[in-house]
N, C-alpha and C positions, 0 to 999 in steps of 0.2 A: 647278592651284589648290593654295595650301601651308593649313595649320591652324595657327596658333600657338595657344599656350598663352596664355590671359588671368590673366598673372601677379598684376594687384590683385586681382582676382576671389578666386583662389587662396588668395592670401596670407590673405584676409579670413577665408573660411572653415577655412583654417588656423588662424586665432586665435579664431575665434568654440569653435573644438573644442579650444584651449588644445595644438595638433599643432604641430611642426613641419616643415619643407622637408627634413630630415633623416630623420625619422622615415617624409615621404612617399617617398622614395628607395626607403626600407629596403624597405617593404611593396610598392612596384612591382617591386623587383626591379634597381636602378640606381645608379649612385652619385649620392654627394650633389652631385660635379662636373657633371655629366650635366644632372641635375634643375637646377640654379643656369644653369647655359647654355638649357636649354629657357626657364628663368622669365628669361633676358633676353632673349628671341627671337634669341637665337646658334642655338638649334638649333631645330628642327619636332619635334614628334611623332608618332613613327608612328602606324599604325591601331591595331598590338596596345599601345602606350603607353598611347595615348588610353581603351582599356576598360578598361588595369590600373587607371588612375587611377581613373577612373570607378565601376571595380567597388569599390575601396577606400574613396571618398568616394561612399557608398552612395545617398547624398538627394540626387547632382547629376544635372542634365541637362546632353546635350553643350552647349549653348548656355550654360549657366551656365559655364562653363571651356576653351570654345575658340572662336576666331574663323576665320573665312575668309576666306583673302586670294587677289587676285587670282595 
């Protein structure tokens, strides 16, 4: 089972915080290549991804920014 990243989701709350894909790179620890492949489902996120995110974007739940796929 892989987890993609829910890139509008993302994006949204990205803009609702006035943040950008750049800035969320910086604070995961990633570049902003990485991050832009994750947010076209080029890449999956790891597990330790998925909580830097998470821990960074403080007010999400995993369900609010990741899906599961078969």
């Amino acid at each position: 089972m892989k987890v993609s990243l829910n890139a509008e989701a993302l994006r949204r709350m990205l803009a609702r915080r006035n943040l950008s894909q750049n800035w969320l790179a910086k604070r995961v620890g990633t570049t902003s290549g990485y991050m832009s492949q994750m947010m076209a489902g080029k890449r999956y996120p790891s597990p330790i991804m998925r909580r830097k995110i998470l821990k960074v974007l403080k007010d999400c739940e995993f369900d609010d920014l990741f899906t599961l796929q078969d």
